[in-house]
C-alpha positions in Angstrom: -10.4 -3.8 11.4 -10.1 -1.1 8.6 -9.1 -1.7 5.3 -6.9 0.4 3.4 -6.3 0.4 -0.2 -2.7 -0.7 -1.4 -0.8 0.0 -4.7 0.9 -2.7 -6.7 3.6 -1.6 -9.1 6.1 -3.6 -10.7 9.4 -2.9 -11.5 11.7 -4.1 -13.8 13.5 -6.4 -11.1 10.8 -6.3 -8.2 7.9 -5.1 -7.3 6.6 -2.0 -4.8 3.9 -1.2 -2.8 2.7 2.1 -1.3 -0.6 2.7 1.0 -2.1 6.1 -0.2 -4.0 6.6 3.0 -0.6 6.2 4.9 2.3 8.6 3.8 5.5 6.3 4.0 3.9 3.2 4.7 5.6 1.2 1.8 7.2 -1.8 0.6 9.4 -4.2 -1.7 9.4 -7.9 -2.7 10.9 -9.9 -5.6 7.4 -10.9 -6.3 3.4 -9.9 -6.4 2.8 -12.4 -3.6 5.7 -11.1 -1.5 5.1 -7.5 -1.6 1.8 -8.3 -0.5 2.6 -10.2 2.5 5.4 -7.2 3.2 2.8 -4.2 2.9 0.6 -6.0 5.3 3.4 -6.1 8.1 4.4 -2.5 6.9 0.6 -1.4 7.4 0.9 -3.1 10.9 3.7 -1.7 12.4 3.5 1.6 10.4 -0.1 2.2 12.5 1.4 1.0 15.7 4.2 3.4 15.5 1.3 6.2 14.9 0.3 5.2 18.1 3.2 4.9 20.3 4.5 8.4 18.9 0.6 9.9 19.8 -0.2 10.8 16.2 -3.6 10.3 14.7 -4.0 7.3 12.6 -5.6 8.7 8.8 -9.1 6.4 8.2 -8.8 5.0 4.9 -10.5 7.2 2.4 -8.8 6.1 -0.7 -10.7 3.5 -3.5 -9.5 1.5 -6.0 -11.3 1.8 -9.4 -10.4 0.2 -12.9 -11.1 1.9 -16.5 -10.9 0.2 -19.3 -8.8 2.3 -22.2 -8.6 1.6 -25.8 -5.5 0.6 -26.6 -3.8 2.8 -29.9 -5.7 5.1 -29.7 
């Protein structure tokens, strides 16, 4: 199993999700937990469809790192 890093961003009604490793592979929920649950299925049958069409599927190369940032500055 591979594991492929996910964005998180929230809206001002909903949230969205993207997979950088995986052009197009996206999704929407009402909430955090939601989108979540919906990028997993979208990562699923996103890869799946790589492989029925023949295409490569990209190994995840993307990382997630936080910074902290002084706020006023």
């Amino acid at each position: 199993m591979k594991r492929y890093a996910i964005i998180i961003e929230k809206g001002p009604a909903s949230y969205g999700a993207y997979v950088p490793d995986l052009p197009g592979c996206v999704a929407a929920g009402e909430t955090e937990a939601e989108v979540r649950r919906l990028i997993e299925q979208a990562i699923d049958f996103h890869i799946e469809g790589l492989r029925l069409s023949g295409e490569p599927v990209p190994e995840p190369t993307s990382t997630v790192e936080y910074v902290e940032a002084a706020a006023g500055r």
